[in-house]
N, C-alpha and C positions, 0 to 999 in steps of 0.2 A: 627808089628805096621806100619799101612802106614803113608806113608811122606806126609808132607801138603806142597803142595806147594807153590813158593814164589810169592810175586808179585812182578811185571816184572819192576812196574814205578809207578810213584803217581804224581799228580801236580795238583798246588790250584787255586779253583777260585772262584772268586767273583761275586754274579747277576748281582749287583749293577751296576758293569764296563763294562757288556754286555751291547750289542742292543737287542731291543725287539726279534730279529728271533733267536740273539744266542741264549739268555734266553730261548726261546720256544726250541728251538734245546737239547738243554741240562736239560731240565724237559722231555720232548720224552724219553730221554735216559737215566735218572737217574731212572724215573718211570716203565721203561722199566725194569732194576736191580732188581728194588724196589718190584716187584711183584715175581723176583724169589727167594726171601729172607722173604718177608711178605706178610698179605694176607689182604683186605679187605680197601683201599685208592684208593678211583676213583684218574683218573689222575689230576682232578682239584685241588682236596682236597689236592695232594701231592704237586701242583705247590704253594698254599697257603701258605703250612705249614713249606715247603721246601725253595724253589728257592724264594719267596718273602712274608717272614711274615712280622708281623709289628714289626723289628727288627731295633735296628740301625747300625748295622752292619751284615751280611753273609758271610763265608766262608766258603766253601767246599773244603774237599778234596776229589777226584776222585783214585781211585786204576786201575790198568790196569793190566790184564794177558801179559805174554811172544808175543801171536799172536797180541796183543794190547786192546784185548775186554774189556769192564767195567766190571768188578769183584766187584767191593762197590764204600761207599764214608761215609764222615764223615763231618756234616755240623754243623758248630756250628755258634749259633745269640748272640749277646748279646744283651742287653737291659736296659736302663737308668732307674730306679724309684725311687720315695720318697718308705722309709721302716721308718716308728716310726718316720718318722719328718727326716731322713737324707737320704741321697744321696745313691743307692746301685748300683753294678752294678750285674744281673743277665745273666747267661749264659745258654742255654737251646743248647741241642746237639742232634742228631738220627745219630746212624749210623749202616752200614750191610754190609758183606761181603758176598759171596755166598758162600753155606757151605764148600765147599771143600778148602778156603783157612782159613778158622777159624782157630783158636789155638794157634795164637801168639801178638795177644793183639795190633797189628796192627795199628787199630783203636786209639786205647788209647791216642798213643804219640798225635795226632793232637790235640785232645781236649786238652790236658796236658799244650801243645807250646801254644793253645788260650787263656787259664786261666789262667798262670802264670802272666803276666802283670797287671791284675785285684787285683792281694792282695795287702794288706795292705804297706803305707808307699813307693809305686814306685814313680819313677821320672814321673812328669808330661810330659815329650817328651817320654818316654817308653808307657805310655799311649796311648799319640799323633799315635805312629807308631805300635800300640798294630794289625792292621788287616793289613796293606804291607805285600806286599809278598817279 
């Protein structure tokens, strides 16, 4: 059986908190990943859907090999709506690793830490500080 190997570092960010060149800086290179993981997202499409949907909040996490390279990322939006007449909060996620680091669900824990604050019955300042890093 071979070993998957681990990754090296992770660290989260935000578009929102960028400037327009880091932003562009970091769609370059998410999209860059992005195409040796999946197939068929012009760079536009992915800077839309990714780095600035109509979301009210973005967070990414970014994954790094040992040498430092982007290996994945895991981005998750939420988003405000009326559902039936109340209030919801919807959360919409993509994420990819390149396949040699698969198999340990990696991924997972990010979205896991951005959705736990969104159920039912939290403190409204848990809310407040639901995307800080």
């Amino acid at each position: 059986m071979q070993k998957i190997p681990e990754i090296a570092k992770s660290r989260v960010v935000m578009p929102a908190q960028l400037s327009d060149p880091e932003r562009n800086a970091l769609a370059r290179q998410l999209h860059h990943v992005h195409q040796k993981i999946f197939a068929g997202v012009s760079a536009e499409e992915f800077y839309r859907h990714v780095i600035e949907p109509p979301a009210e909040a973005t967070s990414i996490q970014l994954y790094f090999a040992e040498d430092q390279s982007l290996i994945g990322y895991c981005a998750v939006h939420r988003y405000r709506r009326q559902v039936h007449g109340r209030n919801a909060i919807v959360l919409r996620a993509e994420a990819g690793l390149v396949p040699e680091y698969r198999g340990r669900g990696a991924t997972y824990g990010f979205g896991i830490v951005r959705a736990r604050p969104t159920t039912r019955h939290v403190r409204r300042s848990d809310v407040a500080s639901f995307w800080r890093v």
